[in-house]
Backbone bond lengths (Angstrom), bond angles and torsions (degrees), N, CA, C in turn:
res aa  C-N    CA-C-N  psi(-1)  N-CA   C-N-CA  omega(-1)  CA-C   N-CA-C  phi
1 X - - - 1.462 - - 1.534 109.76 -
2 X 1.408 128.71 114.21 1.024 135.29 155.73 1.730 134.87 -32.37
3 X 1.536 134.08 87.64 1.010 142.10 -171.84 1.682 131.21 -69.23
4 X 1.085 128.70 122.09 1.410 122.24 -168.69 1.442 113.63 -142.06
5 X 1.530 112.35 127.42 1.162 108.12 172.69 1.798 109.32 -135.34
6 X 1.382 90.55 169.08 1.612 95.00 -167.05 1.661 130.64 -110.49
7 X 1.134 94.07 144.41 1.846 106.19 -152.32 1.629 120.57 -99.29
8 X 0.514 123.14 99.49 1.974 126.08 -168.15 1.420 111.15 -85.27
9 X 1.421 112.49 118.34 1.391 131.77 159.78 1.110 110.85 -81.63
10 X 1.482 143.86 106.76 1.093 118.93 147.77 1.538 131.16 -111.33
11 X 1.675 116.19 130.90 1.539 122.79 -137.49 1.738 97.69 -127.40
12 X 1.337 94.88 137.48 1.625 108.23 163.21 1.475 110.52 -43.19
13 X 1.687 111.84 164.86 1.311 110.25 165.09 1.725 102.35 -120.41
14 X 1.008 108.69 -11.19 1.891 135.25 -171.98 1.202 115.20 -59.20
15 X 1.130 119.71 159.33 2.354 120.66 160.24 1.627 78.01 85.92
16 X 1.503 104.68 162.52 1.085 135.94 147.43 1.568 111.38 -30.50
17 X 1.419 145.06 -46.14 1.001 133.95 -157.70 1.610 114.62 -124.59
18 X 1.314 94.35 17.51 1.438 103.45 177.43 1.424 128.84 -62.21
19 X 0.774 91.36 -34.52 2.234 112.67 -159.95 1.566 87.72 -92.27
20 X 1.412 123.54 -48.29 1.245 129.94 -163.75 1.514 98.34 -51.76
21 X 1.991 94.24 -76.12 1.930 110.29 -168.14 1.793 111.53 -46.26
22 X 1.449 114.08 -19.70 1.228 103.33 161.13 1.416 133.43 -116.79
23 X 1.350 117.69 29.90 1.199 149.57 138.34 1.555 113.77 -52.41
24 X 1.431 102.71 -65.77 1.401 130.74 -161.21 1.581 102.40 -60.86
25 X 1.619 118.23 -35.66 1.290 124.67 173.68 1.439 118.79 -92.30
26 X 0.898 124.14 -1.06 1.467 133.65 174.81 1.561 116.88 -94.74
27 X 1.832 112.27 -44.27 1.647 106.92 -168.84 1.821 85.70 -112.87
28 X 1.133 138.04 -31.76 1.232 124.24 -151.57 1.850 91.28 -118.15
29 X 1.335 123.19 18.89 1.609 109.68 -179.60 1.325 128.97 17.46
30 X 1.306 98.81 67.83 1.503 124.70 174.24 1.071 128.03 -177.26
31 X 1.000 105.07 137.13 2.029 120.03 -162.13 1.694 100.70 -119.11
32 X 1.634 96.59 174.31 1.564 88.73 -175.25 1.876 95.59 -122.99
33 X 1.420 97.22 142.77 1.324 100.67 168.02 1.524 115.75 -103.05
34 X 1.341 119.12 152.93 1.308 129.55 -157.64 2.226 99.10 -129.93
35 X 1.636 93.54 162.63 1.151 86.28 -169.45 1.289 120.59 -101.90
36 X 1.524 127.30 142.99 1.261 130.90 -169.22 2.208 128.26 -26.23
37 X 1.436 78.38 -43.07 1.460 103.89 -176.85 1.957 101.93 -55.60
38 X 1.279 120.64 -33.28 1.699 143.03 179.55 1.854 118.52 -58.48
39 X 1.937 100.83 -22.04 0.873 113.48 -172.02 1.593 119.17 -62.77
40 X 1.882 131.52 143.01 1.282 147.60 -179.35 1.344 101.42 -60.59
41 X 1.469 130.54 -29.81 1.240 120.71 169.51 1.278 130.01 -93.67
42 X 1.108 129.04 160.14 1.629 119.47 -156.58 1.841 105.77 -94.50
43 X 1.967 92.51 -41.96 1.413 121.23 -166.19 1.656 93.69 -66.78
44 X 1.585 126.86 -18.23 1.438 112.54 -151.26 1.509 105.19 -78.18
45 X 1.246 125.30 150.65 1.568 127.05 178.23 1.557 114.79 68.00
46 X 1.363 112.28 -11.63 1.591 127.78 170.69 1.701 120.57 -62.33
47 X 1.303 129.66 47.88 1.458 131.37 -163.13 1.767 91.95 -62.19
48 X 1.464 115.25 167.87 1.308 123.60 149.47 1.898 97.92 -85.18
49 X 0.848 102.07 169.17 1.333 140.93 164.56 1.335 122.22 -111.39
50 X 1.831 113.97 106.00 1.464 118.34 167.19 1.915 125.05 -49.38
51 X 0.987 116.04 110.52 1.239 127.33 -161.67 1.777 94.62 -95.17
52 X 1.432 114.81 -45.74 1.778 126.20 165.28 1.242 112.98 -11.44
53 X 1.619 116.37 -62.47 1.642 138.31 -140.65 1.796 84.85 -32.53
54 X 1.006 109.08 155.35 1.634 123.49 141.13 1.041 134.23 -52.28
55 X 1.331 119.14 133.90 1.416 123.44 174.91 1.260 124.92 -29.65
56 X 1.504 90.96 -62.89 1.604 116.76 178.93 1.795 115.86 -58.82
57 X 1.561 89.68 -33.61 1.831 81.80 -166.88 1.711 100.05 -77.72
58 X 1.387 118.33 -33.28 1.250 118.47 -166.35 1.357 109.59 -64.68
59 X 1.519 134.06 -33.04 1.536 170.27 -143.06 1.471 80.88 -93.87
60 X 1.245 126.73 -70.33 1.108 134.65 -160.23 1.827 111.65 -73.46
61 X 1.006 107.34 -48.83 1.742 109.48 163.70 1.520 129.27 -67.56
62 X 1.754 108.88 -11.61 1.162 100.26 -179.06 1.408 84.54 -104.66
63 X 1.175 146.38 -26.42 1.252 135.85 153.23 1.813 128.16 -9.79
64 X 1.393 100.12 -59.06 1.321 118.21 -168.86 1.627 93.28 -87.27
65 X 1.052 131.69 -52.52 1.555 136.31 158.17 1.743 132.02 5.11
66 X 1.689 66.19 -70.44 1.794 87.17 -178.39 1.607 96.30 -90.02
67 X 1.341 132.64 -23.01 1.562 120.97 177.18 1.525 90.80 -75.05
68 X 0.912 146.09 -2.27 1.247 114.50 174.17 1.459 114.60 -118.89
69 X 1.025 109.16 -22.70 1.940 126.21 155.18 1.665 109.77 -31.28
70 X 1.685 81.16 -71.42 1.562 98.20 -175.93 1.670 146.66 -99.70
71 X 1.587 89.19 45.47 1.282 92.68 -169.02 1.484 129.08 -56.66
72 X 1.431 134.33 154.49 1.231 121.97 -148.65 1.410 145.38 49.58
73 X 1.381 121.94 8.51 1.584 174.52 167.21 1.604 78.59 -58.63
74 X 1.345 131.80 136.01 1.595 132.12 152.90 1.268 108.98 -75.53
75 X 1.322 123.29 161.48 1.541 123.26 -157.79 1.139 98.91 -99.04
76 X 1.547 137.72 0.67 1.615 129.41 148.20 1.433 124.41 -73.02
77 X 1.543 105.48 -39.11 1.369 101.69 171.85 1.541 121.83 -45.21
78 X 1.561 101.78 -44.90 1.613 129.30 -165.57 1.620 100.33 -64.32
79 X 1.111 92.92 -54.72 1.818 109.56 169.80 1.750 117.17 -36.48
80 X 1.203 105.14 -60.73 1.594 119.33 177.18 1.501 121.26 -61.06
81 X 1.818 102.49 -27.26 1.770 98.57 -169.43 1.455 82.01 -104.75
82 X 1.450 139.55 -0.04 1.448 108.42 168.17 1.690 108.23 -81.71
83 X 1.355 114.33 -34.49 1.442 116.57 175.01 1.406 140.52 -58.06
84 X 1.856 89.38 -29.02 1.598 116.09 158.72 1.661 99.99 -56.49
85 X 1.218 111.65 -59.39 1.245 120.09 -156.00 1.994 123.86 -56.44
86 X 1.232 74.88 -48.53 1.644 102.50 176.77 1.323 111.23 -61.49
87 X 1.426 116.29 -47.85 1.521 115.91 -172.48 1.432 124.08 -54.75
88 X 1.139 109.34 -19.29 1.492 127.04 156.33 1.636 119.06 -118.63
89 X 1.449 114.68 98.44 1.631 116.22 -176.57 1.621 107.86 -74.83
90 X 1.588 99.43 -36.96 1.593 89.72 -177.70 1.667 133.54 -81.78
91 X 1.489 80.68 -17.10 1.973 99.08 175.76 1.582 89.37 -82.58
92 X 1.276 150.36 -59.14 1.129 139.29 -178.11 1.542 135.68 -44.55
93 X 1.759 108.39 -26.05 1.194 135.04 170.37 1.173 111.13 -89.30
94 X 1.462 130.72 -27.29 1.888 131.65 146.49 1.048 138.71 -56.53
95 X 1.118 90.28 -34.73 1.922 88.51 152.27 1.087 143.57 -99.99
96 X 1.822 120.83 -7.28 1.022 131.88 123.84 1.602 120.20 -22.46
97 X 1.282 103.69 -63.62 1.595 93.40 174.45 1.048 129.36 -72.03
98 X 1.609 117.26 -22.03 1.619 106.77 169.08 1.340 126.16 -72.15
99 X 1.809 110.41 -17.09 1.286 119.52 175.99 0.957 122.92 -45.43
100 X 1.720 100.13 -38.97 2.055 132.44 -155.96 1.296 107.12 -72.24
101 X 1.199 108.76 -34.67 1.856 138.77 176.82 1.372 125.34 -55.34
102 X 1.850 93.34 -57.70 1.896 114.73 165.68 1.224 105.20 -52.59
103 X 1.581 112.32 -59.80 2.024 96.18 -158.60 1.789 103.83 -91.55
104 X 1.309 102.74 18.99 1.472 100.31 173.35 1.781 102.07 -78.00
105 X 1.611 110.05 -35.02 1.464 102.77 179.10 1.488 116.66 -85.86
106 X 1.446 113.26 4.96 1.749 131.26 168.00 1.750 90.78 -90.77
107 X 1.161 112.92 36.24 1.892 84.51 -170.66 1.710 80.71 -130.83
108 X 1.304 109.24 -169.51 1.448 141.70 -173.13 1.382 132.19 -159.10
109 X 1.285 127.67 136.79 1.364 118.80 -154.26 1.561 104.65 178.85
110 X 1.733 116.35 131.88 1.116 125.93 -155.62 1.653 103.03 -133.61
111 X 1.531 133.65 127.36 1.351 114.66 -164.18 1.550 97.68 -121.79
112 X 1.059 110.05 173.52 1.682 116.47 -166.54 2.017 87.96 -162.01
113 X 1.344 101.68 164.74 1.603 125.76 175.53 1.471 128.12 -121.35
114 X 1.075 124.59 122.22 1.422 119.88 -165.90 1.707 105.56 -65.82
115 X 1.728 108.15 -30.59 1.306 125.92 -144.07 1.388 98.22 -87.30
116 X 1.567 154.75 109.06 1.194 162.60 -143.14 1.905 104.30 -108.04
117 X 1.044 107.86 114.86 1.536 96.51 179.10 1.983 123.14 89.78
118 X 1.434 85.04 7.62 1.852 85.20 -157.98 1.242 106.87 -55.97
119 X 1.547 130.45 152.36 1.641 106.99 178.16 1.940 102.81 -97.65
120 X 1.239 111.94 -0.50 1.505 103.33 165.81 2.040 116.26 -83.94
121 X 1.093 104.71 -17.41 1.507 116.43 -178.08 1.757 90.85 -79.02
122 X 1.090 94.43 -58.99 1.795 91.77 -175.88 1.788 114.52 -37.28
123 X 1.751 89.16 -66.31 1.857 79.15 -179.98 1.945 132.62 -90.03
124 X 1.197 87.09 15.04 1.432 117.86 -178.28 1.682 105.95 -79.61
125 X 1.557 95.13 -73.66 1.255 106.38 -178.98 1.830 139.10 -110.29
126 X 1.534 99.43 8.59 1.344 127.62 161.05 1.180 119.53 -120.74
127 X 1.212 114.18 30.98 1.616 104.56 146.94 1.964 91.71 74.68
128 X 1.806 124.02 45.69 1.440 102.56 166.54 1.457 101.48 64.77
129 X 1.210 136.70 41.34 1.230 128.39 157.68 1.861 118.15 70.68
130 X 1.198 111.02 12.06 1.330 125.87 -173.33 1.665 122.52 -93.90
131 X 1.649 95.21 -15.24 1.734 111.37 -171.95 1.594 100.04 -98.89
132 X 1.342 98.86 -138.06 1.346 122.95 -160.14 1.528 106.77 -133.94
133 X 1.724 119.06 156.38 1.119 119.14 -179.70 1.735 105.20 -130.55
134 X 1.210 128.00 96.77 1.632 119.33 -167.74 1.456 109.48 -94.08
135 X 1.060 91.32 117.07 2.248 99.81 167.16 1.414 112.03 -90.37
136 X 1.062 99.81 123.69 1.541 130.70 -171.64 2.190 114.09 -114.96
137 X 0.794 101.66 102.64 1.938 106.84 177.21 1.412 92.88 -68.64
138 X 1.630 106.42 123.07 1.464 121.64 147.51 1.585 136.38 -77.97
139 X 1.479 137.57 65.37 1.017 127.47 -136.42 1.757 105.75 -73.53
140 X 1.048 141.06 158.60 1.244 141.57 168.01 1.724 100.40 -78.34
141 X 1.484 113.65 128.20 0.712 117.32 -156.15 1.565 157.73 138.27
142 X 1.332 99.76 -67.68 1.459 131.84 -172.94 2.119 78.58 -91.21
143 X 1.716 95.95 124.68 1.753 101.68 174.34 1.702 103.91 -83.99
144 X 1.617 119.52 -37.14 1.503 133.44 163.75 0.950 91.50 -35.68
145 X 1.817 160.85 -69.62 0.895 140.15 -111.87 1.076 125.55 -169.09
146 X 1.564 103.84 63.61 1.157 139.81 -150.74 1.341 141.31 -142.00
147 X 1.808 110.31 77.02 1.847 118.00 -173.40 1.094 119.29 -26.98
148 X 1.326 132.48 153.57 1.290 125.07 155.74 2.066 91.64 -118.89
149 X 1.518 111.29 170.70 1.815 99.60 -157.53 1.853 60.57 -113.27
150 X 2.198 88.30 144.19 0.979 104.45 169.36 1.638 107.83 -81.42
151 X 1.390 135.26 130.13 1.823 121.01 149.40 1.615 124.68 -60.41
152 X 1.198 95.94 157.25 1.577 110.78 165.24 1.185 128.59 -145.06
153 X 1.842 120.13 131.64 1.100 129.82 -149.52 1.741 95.85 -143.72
154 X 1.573 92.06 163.63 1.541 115.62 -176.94 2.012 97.70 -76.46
155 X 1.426 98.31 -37.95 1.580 101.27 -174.63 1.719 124.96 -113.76
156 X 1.516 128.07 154.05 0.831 111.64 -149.88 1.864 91.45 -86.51
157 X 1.312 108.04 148.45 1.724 107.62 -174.42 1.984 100.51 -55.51
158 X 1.231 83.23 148.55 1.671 118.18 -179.79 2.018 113.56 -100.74
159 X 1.154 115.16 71.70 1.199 120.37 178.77 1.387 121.58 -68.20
160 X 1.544 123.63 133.84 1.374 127.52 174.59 1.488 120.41 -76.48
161 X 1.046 136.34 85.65 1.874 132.67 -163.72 1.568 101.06 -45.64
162 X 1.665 110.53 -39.12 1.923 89.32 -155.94 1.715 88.93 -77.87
163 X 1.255 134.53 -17.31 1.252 134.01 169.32 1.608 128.85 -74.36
164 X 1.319 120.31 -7.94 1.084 143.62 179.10 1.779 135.10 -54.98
165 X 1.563 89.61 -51.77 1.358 119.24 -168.82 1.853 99.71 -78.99
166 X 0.982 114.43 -10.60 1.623 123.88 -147.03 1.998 100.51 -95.42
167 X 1.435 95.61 -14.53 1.206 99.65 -167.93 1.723 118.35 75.07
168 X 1.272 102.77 38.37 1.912 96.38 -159.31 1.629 110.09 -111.90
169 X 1.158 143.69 138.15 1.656 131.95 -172.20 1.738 111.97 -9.75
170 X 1.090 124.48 -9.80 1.634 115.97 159.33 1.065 125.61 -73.25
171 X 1.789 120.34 -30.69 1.464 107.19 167.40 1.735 113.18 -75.15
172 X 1.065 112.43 -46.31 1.250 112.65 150.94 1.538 130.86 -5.43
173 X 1.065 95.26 -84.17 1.590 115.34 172.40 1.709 110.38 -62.26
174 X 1.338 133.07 -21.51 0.946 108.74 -173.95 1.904 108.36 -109.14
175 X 1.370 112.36 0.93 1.331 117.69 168.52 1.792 108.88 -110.32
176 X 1.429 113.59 8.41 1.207 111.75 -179.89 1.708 138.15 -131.58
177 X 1.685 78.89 9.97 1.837 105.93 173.99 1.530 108.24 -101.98
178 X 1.355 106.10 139.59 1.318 112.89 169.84 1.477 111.30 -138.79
179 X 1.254 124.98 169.92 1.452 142.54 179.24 1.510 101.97 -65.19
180 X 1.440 91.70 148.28 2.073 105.07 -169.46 1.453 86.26 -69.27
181 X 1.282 132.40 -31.40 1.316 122.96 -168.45 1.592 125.14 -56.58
182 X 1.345 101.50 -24.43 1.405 111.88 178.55 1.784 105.58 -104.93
183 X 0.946 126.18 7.73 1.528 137.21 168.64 2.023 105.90 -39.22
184 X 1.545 114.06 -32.47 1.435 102.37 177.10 1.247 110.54 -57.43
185 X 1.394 125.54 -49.42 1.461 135.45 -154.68 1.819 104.57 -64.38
186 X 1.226 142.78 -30.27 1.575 154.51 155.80 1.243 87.09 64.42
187 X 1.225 114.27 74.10 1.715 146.64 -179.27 1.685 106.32 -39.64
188 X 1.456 157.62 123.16 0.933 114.24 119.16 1.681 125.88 -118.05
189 X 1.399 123.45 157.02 1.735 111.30 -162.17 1.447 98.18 -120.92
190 X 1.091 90.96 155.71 1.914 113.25 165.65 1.583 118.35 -119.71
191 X 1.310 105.22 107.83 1.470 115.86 -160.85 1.546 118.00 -124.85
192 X 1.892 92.16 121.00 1.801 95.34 -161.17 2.001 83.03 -108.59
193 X 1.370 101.73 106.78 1.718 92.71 166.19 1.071 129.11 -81.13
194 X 1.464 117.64 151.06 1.804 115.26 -151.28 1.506 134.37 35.50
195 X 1.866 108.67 30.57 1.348 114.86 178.94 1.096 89.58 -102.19
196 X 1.609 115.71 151.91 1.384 120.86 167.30 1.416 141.10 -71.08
197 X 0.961 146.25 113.78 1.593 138.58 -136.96 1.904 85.32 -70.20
198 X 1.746 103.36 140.72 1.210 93.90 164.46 2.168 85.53 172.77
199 X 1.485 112.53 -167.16 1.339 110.99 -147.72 2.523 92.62 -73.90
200 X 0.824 119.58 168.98 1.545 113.00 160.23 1.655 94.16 -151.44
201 X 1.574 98.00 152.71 1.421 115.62 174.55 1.339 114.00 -74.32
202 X 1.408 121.76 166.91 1.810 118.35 -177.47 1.538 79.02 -155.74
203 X 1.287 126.52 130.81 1.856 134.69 132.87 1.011 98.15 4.22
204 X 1.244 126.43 142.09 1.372 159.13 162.89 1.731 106.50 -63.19
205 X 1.318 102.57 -58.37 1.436 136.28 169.84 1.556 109.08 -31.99
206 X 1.425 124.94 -42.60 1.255 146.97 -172.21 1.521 129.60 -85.51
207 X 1.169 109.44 -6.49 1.526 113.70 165.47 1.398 111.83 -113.53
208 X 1.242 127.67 120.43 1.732 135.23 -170.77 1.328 89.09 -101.53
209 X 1.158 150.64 -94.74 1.140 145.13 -122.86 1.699 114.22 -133.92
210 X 1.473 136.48 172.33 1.310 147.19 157.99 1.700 94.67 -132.05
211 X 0.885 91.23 152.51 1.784 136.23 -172.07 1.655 125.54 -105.83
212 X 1.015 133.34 86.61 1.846 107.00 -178.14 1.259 111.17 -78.07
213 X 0.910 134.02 167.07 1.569 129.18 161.22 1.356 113.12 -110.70
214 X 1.408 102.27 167.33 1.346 108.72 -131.27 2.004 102.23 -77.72
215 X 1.170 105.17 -3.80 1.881 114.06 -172.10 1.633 85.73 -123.13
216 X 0.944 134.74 41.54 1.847 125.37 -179.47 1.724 79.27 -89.31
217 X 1.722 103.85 129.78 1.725 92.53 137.83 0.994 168.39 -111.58
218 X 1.123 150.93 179.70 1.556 166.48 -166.06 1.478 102.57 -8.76
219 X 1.775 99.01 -54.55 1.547 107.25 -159.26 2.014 95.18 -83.36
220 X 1.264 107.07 -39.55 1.644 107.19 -174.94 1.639 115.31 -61.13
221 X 1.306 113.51 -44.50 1.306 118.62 166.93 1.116 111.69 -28.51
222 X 1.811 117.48 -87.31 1.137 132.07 -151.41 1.764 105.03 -72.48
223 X 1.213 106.45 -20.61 1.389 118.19 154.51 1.885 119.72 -36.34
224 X 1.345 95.52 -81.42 1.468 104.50 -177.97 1.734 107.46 -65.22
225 X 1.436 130.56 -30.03 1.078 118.85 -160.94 1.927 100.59 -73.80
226 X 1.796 111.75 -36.81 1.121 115.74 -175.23 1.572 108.01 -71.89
227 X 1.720 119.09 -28.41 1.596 101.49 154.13 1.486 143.16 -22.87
228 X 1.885 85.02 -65.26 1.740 105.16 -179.20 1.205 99.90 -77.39
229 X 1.050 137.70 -21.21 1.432 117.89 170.46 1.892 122.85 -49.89
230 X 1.367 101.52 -24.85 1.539 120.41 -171.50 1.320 112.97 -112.98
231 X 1.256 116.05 17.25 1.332 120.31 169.22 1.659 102.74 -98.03
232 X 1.429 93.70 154.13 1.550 111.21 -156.39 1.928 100.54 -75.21
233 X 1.106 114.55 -41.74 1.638 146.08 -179.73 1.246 93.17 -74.99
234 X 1.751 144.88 100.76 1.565 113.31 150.72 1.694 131.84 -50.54
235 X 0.923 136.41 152.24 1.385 130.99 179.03 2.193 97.22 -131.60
236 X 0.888 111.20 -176.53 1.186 108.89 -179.09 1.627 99.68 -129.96
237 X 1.578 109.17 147.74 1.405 127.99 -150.52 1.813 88.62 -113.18
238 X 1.646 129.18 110.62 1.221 126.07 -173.23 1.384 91.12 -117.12
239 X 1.762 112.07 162.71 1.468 121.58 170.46 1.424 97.07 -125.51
240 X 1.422 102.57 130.50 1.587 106.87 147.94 1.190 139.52 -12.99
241 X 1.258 147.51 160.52 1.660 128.83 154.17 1.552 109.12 -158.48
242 X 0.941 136.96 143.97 1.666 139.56 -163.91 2.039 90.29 -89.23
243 X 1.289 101.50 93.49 1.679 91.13 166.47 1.442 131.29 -41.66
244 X 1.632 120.71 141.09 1.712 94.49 -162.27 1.367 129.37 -99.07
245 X 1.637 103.16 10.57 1.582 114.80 158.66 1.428 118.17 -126.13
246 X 1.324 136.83 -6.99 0.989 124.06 120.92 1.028 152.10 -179.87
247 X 1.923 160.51 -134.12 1.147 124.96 -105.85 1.746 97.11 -106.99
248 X 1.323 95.66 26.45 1.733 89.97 168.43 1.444 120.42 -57.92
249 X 1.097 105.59 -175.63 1.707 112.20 161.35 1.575 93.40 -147.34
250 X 1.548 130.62 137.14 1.203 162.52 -143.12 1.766 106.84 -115.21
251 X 1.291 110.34 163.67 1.730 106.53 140.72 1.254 98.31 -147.20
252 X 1.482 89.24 159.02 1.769 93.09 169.80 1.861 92.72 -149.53
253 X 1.839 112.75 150.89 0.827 98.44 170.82 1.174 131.52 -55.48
254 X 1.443 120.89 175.39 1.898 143.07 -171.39 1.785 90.65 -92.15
255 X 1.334 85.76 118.18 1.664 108.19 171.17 1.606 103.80 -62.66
């Protein structure tokens, strides 16, 4: 049986490009992803770097490194820049990390919330309750379209460099840990590495619902509702509501 669960955007309606970017996801099913480096947190995508590794293991990974860097490279040349290399493990492992840094702003990445209704997502990431909240189905399955769950920890992740390059749960871990502090938000991301941040398509099939929030106004409402009206897919147009004992927040459809 095919498994699906559902993913929450919740998006400004504000700036110059507000009305548009959720326009853009409503009639043309497609949103824009932006690049890691763009992120509100400073710590996010910031791993340490194991400085420990072994002599030998690091010797040995930059080994394979530069053989694969430099193919057709003569095997003295190759010889000399691993020795260059080595002679300093920790300057060699610093720029490793600044490398990690560069193609982080070559990268791409789109975030969604497990948590439906949150009232910190609302004024966090709608603009104070003034935007929109879009539900989106994650199908099991589909590789296009496909969370990975952010973690959260007391410490900042500890990455292995000679393990790094390999693509192996270290890149993982080091674009996909965050601080317990942000633990409300129940992260999940879609991550294109070294793609260029810019708009991607999603199924039609895949967006169920929009959301108003609960201070959206007069003019934005009737805004987004006359959108979905012109979308090819109906979806259904819900409003917020302050539950009246307690500190939930609700939807109910748009009268």
């Amino acid at each position: 049986m095919t498994v699906t669960r559902m993913l929450y955007k919740y998006r400004t309606l504000s700036g110059p490009y507000g009305l548009q970017n959720a326009a853009d996801i409503i009639l043309n099913d497609r949103m824009r992803w932006q690049s890691p480096t763009a992120f509100n947190d400073p710590f996010d995508c910031a791993p340490r770097f194991d400085t420990s590794v072994s002599d030998a293991a690091f010797r040995s990974w930059m080994k394979d490194a530069l053989k694969r860097a430099g193919k057709g490279t003569p095997r003295a040349d190759r010889r000399s820049a691993i020795a260059k290399k080595t002679r300093s493990k920790t300057e060699a492992i610093k720029n490793l990390e600044t490398s990690f840094i560069e193609k982080l702003g070559e990268s791409s990445v789109t975030c969604f919330s497990l948590a439906e209704n949150h009232p910190l997502m609302w004024a966090h990431y709608a603009d104070s309750h003034s935007g929109v909240m879009f539900q989106f189905e994650e199908p099991t399955g589909d590789i296009d379209f496909c969370g990975l769950n952010v973690d959260y920890l007391d410490q900042r992740p500890l990455v292995d460099p000679t393990a790094f390059l390999a693509g192996s749960s270290e890149i993982k871990k080091a674009i996909l840990t965050k601080s317990s502090d942000w633990a409300y938000e129940e992260e999940v991301r879609m991550v294109e590495y070294r793609r260029a941040p810019g708009p991607r398509s999603f199924k039609t099939t895949y967006l169920k619902s929009v959301t108003l929030g609960l201070k959206i106004s007069a003019e934005d409402r009737q805004s987004i509702i006359n959108v979905v009206g012109r979308r090819r897919a109906s979806i259904p147009v819900l409003q917020s509501a302050l539950d009246r004992t307690t500190y939930r927040i609700t939807s109910r459809p748009v009268e």
